[in-house]
VOKOL-714003 format. One record per residue (C-alpha): residue number from 1; x, y, z. Coordinates in Angstrom, 1 decimal, decimal comma. Layout:
% residues N
+-----+--------+--------+--------+
:   i :     c1 :     c2 :     c3 :
+-----+--------+--------+--------+
: NUM :      X :      Y :      Z :
...
+-----+--------+--------+--------+
This chain:
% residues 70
+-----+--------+--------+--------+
:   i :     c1 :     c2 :     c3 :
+-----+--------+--------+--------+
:   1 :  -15,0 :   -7,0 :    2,2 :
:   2 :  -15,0 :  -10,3 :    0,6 :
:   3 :  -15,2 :   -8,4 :   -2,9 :
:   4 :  -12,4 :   -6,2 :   -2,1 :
:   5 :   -9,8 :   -9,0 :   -1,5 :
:   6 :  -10,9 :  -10,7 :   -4,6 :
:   7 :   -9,7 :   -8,0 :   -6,2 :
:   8 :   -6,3 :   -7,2 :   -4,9 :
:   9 :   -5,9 :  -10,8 :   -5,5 :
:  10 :   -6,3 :  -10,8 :   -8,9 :
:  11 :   -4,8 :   -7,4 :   -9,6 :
:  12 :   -1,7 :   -9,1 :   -7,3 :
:  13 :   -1,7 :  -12,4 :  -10,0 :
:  14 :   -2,4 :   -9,7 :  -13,1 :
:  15 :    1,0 :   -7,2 :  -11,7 :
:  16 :    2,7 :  -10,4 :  -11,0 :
:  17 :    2,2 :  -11,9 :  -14,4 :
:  18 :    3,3 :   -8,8 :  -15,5 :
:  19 :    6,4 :   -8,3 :  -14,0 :
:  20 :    7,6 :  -11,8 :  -14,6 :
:  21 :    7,0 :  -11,4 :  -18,7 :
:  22 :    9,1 :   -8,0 :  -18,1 :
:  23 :   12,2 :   -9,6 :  -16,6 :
:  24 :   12,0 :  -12,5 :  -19,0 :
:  25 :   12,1 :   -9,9 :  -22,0 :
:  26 :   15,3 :   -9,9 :  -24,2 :
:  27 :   17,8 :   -7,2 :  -23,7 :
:  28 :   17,1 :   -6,9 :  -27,6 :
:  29 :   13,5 :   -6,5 :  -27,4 :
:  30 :   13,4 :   -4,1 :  -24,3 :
:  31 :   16,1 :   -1,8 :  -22,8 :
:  32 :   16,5 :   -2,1 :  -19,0 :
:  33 :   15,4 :    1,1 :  -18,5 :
:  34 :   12,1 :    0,5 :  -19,9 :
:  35 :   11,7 :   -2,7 :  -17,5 :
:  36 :   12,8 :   -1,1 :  -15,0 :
:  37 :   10,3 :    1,9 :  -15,6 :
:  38 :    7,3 :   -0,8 :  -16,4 :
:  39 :    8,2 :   -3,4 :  -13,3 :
:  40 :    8,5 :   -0,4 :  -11,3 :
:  41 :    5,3 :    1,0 :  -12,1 :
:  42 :    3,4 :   -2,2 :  -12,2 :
:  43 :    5,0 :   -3,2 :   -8,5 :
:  44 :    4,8 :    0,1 :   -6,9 :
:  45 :    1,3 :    0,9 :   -8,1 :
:  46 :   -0,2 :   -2,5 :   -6,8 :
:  47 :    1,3 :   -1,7 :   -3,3 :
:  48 :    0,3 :    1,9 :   -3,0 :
:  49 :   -2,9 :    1,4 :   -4,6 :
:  50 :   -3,7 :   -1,9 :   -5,9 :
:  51 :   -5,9 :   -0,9 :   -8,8 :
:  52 :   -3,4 :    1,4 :  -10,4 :
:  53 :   -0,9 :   -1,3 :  -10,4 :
:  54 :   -3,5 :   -3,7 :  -12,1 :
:  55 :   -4,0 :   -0,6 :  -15,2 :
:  56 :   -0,3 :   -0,4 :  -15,5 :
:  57 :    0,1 :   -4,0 :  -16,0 :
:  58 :   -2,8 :   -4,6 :  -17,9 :
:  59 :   -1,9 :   -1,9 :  -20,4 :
:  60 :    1,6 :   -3,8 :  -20,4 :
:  61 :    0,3 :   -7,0 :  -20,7 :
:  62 :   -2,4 :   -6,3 :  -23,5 :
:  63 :   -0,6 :   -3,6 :  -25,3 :
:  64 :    2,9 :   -3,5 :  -25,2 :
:  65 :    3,9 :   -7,2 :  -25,0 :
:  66 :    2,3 :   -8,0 :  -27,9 :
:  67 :    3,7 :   -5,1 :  -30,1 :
:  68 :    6,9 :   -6,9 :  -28,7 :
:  69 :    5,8 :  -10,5 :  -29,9 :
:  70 :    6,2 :   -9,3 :  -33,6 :
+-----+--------+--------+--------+
């Protein structure tokens, strides 16, 4: 049990993360569409099922946002 909420803790910090870098993103960098699509699927996955929230965030966090950094 004690396992489990260690990990929809961190997955919560990981989406959260996430989300925040999203809606600090420049219009010019990222269309509010797209945030809306990745925040959405980032915050709706955690609660639903915390693990697919944590993959859509992590594929944001380490694949997209740094693409966007260039």
């Amino acid at each position: 049990m004690a396992v489990s909420l260690v990990l929809y803790v961190v997955s919560f910090v990981l989406v959260g993360w996430a989300i925040f870098d999203i809606v600090r993103q420049p219009a010019w960098k990222m269309s509010r569409n797209r945030k809306l699509a990745w925040g959405l699927g980032a915050g709706v996955g955690w609660f639903f099922l915390g693990f697919v929230g944590a993959i859509v965030a992590a594929i944001y966090l380490f694949g997209v946002r740094p693409r966007l950094a260039r």
